[in-house]
N, C-alpha and C positions, 0 to 999 in steps of 0.2 A: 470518064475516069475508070483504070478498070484496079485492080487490087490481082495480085502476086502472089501468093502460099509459096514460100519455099520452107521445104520438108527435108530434114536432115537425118539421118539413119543413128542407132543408135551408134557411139562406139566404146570400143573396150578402152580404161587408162593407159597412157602410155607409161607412165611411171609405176609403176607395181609396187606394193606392201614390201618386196625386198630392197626396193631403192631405200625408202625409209630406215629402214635396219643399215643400211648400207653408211645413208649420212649420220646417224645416231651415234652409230659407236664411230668410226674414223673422228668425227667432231668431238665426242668424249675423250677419244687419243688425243687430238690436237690441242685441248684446251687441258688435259692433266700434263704434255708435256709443258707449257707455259707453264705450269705452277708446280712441278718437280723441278721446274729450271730457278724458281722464285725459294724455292725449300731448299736447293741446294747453295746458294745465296745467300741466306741467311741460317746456314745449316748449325752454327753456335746458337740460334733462337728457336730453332725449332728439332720438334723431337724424331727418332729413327722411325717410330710405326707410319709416324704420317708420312717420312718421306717413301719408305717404303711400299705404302700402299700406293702412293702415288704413282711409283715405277710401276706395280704390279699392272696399275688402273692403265695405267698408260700402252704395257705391252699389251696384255689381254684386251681391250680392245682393238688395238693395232692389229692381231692376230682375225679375231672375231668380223671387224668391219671388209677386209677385203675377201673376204667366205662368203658375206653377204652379197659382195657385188658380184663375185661369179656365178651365184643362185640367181641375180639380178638380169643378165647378159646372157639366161637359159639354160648353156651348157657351159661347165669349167673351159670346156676343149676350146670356145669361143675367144676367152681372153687372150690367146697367145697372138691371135690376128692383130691385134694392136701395136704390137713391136715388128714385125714383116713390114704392115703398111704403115707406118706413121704419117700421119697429117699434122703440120705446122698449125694449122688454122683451128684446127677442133682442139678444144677444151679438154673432153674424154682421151683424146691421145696422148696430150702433153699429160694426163694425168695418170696415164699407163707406164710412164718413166718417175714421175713423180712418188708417185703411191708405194713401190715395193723401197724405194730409197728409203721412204719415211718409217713403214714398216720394218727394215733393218734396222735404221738405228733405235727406232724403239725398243726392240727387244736387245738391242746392244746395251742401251743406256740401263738397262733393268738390271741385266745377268751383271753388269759390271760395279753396280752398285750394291747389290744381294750374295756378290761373291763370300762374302763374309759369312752371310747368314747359312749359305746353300755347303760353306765348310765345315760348317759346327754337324753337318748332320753324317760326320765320319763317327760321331762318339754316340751316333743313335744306338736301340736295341734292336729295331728290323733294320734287314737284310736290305728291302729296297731305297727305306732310306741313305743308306750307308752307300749302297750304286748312287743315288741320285748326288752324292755328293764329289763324283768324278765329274760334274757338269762344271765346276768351277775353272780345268783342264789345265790345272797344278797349282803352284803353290807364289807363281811371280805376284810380283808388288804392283799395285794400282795405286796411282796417287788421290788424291781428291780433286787436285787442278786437272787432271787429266778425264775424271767423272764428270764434272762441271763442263770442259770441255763436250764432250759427248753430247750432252744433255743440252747444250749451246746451240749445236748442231741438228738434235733433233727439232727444239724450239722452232729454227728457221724454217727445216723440212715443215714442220706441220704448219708453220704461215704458208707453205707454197699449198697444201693441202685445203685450209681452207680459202684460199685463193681461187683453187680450180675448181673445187665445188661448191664454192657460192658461182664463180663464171660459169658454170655449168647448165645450173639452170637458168639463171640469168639470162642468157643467151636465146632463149626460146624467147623470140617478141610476142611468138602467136599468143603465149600467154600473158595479159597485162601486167596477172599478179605477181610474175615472176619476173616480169621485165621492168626491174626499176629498184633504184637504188639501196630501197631498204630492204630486200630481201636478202642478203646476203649476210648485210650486218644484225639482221636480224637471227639468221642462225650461227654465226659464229661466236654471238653474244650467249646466245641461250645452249650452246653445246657446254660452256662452263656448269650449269646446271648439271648437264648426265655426267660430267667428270669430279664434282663434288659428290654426287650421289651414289657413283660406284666406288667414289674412293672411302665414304664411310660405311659403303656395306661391305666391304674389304677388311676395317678395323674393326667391324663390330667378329670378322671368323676369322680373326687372328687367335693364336692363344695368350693371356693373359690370367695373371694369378688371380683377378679381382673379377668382379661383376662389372664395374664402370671401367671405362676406357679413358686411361691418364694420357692426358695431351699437356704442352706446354701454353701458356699464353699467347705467344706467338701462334702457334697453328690454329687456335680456336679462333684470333682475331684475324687470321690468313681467310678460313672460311668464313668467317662472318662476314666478313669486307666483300669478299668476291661475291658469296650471293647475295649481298644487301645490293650491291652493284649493280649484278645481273638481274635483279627485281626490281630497282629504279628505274635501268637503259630500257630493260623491256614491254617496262611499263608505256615508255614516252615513243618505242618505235613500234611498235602494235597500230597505235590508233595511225602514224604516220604511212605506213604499209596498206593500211584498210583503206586510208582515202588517197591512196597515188597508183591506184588502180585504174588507170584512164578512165574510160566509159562506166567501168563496173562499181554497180552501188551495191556494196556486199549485205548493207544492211535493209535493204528493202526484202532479203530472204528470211523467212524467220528461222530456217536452223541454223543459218551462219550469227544471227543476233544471238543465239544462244550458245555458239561456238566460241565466239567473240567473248563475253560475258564471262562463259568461263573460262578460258586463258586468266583475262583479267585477274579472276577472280582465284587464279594457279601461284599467278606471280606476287599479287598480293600477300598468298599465304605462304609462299615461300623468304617475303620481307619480314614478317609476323614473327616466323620461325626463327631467322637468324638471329631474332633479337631476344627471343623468348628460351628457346631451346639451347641455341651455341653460346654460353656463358660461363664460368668456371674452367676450370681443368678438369673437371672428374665428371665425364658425359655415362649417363647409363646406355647401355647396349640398345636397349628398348627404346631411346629417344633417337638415335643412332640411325633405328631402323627407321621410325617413323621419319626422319630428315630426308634418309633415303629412299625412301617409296615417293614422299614429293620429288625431290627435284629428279628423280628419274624419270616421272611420268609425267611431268612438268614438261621435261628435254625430249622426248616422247611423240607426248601429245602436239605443242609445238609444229614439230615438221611432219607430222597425218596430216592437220590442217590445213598446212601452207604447202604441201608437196602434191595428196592424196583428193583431197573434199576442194582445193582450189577445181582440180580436172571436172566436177561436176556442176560447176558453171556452166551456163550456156552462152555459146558466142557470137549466133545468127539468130539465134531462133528463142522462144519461149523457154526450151526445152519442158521438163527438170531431167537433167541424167544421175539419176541414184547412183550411189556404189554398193555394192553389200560387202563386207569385209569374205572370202571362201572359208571355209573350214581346213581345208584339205592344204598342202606344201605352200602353195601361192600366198596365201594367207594365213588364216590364224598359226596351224602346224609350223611353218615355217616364221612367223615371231616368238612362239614358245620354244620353238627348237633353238635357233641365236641362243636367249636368252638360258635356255637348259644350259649349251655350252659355254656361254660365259660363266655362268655359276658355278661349273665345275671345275674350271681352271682356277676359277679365283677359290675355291675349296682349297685344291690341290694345293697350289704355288702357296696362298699364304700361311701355308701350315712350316713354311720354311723359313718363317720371320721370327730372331724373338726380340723379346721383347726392349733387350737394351741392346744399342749397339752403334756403332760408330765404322765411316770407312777408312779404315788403317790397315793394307794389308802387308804384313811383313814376307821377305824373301827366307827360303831355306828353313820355316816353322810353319805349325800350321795357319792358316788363316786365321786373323782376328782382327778385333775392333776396341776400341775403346772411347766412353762419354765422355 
């Protein structure tokens, strides 16, 4: 009898800290477009801040997520090879035609809804805002069936969206953790998480005359239902994900038992929260923020796990292959940076919201709205 040693080298992730950024926000686009499409649907119950952050949350990451994937693909210059050669079969290709579609109509569905707001800022007192209000690009009528429309549209777009990148990774057998059923629906579940959470850190830098943030009934029980949802589903597809892992017993590691544990113990408190926290119409700013630091790093954390720390499994061998998060672009620099630029367009743009408003745009007067 003789015994074998096979020795495997170490190697680098294939998936980089920028894919993550990549799926984060595109999945926070595609899950605020489902629920700006659900607020515009019930737009007599629910109020203008929310649908409008909702747009904002919507294009701004639409914007944000495919910057990530061209920092993802090494060089911007790289993406363009995707539309020369298209491949039927791959995933990443069909999702190179996909992707800028969806990114259109998001920011279509945004400017078309916010034309109202983006027109009041002809009677600003600065100068730039007063320019910024030629972005509206006159004065014709928008209907609301034709908003809704849009917004209909985008919905579908962003199921094709998270269609192709859940197949995306999916598609890799080599890895267990990714080849099998619940990963996908597990991040299309938990991307509603980063699109509740950027859309109330959006309401809390909007301007308002009060300290608390007046919401209708309808909106508070809109978000309370979806994350109470998204804290139930992810409750029950977690542990189903952990063990449809072929071979891999994730919990014989102890830091994945402790990875594990806290997810759990993420989603849990983001159940807690919806019950505890999203109640009344009059949400203070500061409760606002703390909703939103969870389910953003709830939506976050998430897909590091299941993207990042799965590649440090070993598949032949004993290994352990560590990862270390870098300092430098590849890593940290580069999720602070995202994360800089998102903050700053949602600065920007929601400074163009106010606070009551409706979309009714009249022909031949200035833009307005009415409740």
């Amino acid at each position: 009898m003789s015994i074998t040693e096979i020795l495997i080298p170490s190697q680098t992730v294939a998936w980089l800290p920028w894919a993550v950024q990549y799926f984060f926000y595109i999945g926070s686009a595609y899950a605020a477009a489902i629920l700006f499409f659900v607020s515009l649907v019930l737009r007599d119950k629910t109020s203008h801040p929310l649908r409008a952050a909702l747009a904002l949350c919507l294009a701004i990451c639409a914007i944000v997520g495919p910057l990530a994937l061209t920092a993802d693909l090494h060089q911007p210059g790289r993406a363009w090879h995707f539309f020369p050669h298209l491949t039927s079969w791959s995933w990443m290709s069909r999702g190179a035609i996909l992707l800028p579609i969806f990114s259109m109509l998001s920011v279509l569905a945004a400017w078309l809804y916010l034309r109202p707001d983006i027109a009041k800022l002809e009677s600003s007192d600065n100068k730039l805002m007063r320019l910024a209000a030629l972005l509206t690009l006159g004065k014709w009528q928008v209907s609301n069936k034709l908003i809704t429309l849009v917004a209909g549209l985008t919905l579908l777009s962003g199921l094709s969206i998270a269609l192709y990148t859940g197949m995306e990774i999916y598609a890799v057998a080599a890895r267990p953790m990714w080849h099998q059923p619940a990963s996908p629906i597990l991040w299309f579940v938990t991307a509603f998480f980063g699109a509740i959470g950027f859309t109330l850190l959006i309401l809390t830098l909007m301007p308002t005359p009060n300290k608390a943030i007046e919401l209708t009934y309808t909106d508070v029980s809109l978000l309370k239902r979806c994350v109470a949802s998204c804290s139930v589903l992810s409750l029950i597809l977690l542990p189903i994900w952990v063990s449809n892992g072929a071979y891999m017993d994730l919990l014989q590691y102890g830091s994945w038992f402790r990875n594990l544990v806290l997810m759990m113990a993420a989603f849990v408190a983001c159940l807690v929260m919806a019950f505890i926290v999203m109640r009344g119409q009059q949400i203070k700013r500061l409760s606002l923020l703390v909703c939103s630091g969870l389910t953003i790093s709830t939506c976050w954390a998430i897909r590091w796990m299941t993207m990042i720390e799965v590649q440090t499994l070993p598949k032949y061998d004993q290994g352990p292959y560590p990862y270390d998060l870098p300092l430098g672009a590849p890593g940290m620099l580069g999720v602070v940076g995202m994360a800089g630029l998102w903050l700053v367009l949602a600065v920007i743009l929601s400074e163009v919201v106010s606070s009551k408003s409706d979309q009714s745009v009249v022909s031949n007067t200035p833009l307005s709205t009415q409740e």
